[in-house]
Steps between C-alpha positions, in 0.01 A plus 500: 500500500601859435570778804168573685626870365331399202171496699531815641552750220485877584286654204269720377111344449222441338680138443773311515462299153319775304741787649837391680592236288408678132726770688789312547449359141475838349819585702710183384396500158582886489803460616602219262372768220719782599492649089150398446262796329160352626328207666226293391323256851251267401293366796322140494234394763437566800769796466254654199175419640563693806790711443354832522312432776804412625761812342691268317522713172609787685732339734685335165473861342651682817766242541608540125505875515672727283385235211202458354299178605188330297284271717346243305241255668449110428154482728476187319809372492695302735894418503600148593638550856290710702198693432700822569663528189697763317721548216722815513645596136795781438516718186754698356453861358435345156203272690680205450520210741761480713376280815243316577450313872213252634476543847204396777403697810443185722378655778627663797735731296682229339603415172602225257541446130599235315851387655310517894420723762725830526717527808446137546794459776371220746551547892299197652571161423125365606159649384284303757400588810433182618910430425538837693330428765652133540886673454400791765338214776851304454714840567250689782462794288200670349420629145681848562794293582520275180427853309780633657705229458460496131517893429783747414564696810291828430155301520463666808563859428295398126205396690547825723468696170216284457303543780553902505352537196186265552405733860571818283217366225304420806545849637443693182189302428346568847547847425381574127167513336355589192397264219712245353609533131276383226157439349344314823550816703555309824552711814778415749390390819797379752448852618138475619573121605782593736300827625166266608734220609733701748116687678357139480559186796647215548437198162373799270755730556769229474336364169463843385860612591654164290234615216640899499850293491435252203292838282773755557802238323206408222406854438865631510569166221148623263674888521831415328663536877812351628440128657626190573425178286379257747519277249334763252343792484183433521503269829800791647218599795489162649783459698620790605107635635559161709860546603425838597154431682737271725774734552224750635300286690718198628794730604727282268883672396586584193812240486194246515328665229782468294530129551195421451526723141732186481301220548222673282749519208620132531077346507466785179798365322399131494216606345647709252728205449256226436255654432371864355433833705368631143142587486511482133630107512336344812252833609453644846578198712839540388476889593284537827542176578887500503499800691222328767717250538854720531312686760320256727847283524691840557207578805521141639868575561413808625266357760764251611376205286741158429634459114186238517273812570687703291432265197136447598402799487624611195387148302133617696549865329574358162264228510198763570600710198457180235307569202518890554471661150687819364178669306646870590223749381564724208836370522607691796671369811212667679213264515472228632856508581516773799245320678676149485800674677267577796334208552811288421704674803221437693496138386887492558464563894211302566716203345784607734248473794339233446837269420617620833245305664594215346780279513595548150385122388321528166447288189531758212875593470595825352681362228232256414250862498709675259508230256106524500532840431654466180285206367195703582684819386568302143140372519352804499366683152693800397213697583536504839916571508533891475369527185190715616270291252341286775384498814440828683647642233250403186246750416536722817250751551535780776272433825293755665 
């Protein structure tokens, strides 16, 4: 498996596969095409049926700046390896061709083309848990540890970084209002949420606090703001509304934030690895429900729970989440998709809780949980795998 820095990427939203990683393939193929006059993208799939819903065209177009850019879309087209497809092509001042690159935005900010995935330098030998959790019982130490263990010395001071910049989207949110960009005109509410919660009592205001949490990340992600991918953009509210809820109300230290950050990046990057975090390949389950289950293993250690808890809970967090589609209205990462980051961090501590009554015995593993994932994630029709042509998505109509 790859760094668990490849989990957490520090970005700019709406999404990680329709904005970060066409970014960062603008950028490469730009700077392979130092000369070049003009650029030419053509987008397949998923990246054309949503892309301006999701500021693809003018991410590319930024990124490629001074040159001129044409965006061409393939709605109904679809590249061999991954639904997020692009082809990037280079002219010269006479328009002829002078480059032409495949690449795939595979979800979480990554890319691959045709020789494998980009910065593809392995760190982890094993991409089970179960194997994990077997090697950690036989040396006494706990996920953190083996993530430690296997990392380059500044995973500490990255996942620092990491966690400064997810309570700064949590902070900004909180604070602004306004309505979010685009045709659905959707109105920010963390603000209002964290206003009721904090003159509200006891289970409301605690739900309502986590809520304000989750909605300020998601909101700051929909407005093009600064956020973490935790895996991806649109699932970045999920852990850090629940590592922050527990920081405020369980009196926890940073330094424990930090490894559990850890733990949360090892349970996303099995999943990542053997499976999909793309919405576009395997739809929301591999979105929400990867970050559910990052964030109700990183609150079981938190709350003291065994590597048996720990594992529990986030198998119970991904196992709830199976089947969820990725129908995002209009095409923006607005509907249903702010929402889902509430009521998955919400989801994500009550697994925490109620795996620390337990003993950690179950009969569903983790590993065996993400596997489903991605046979139900391949069984599912394209319609329902951020393509915006199904589900929630088809034929929307504005409610009154």
């Amino acid at each position: 498996m790859l760094s668990i820095k490849e989990i957490y990427k520090i970005g700019f939203g709406p999404s990680s596969s329709h904005t970060i990683g066409p970014v960062k393939a603008s950028e490469i193929f730009k700077e392979r095409n130092p000369d070049a006059k003009s650029f030419k993208v053509q987008l397949y799939g998923s990246l054309a049926l949503t892309g301006v819903g999701h500021h693809t065209d003018v991410a590319i177009q930024k990124t490629l700046l001074p040159q001129n850019t044409e965006i061409i879309w393939k709605e109904k087209e679809t590249l061999p390896l991954h639904p997020n497809g692009m082809i990037f092509k280079a002219f010269d001042s006479e328009e002829k061709s002078i480059d032409t690159w495949t690449v795939y935005s595979i979800g979480g900010g990554d890319l691959r083309d045709d020789s494998g995935i980009l910065n593809n330098k392995q760190v982890y030998k094993s991409q089970s848990l179960t194997d994990i959790l077997e090697y950690c019982l036989d040396e006494g130490k706990t996920f953190w540890e083996y993530v430690e263990d296997n990392e380059d010395d500044d995973i500490w001071k990255y996942l620092k970084n990491v966690w400064d910049v997810m309570k700064e989207s949590i902070t900004r949110g909180l604070e602004d209002e306004g309505v979010l960009p685009g045709t659905l005109k959707l109105p920010r509410k963390a603000h209002r949420y964290f206003i009721k919660a904090i003159n509200s009592r006891k289970s409301i205001q605690n739900m309502g606090l986590l809520y304000s949490f989750a909605l300020a990340v998601s909101e700051e992600n929909a407005d093009y703001g600064k956020i973490v991918t935790a895996p991806t953009c649109g699932s970045a509210g999920v852990l850090p509304a629940s590592l922050f809820y527990l920081l405020r109300d369980e009196y926890i230290k940073e330094q424990h934030i930090l490894k559990a950050l850890a733990t949360a990046g090892l349970i996303g990057n099995i999943v990542k690895s053997c499976a999909s975090i793309s919405g576009a390949e395997v739809g929301c389950q591999g979105e929400i429900g990867t970050a559910c289950a990052m964030a109700a293993g990183a609150a079981s250690q938190l709350l003291g729970g065994s590597i048996h808890q720990i594992e529990y809970a986030a198998e119970m967090g991904f196992e709830h989440n199976l089947g969820l589609t990725c129908d995002p209205v209009s095409g923006y990462v607005q509907i249903p998709c702010i929402e889902r980051n509430a009521i998955a961090a919400a989801k994500a501590i009550e697994c925490a809780v109620y795996t620390s009554l337990s003993d950690g015995a179950h009969k569903i593993s983790f590993d065996r949980t993400v596997n489903v994932m991605a046979e139900t994630g391949h069984d599912m029709q394209s319609a329902y795998r951020e393509t915006s042509i199904g589900g929630l998505a088809k034929k929307w109509v504005k409610f009154k």
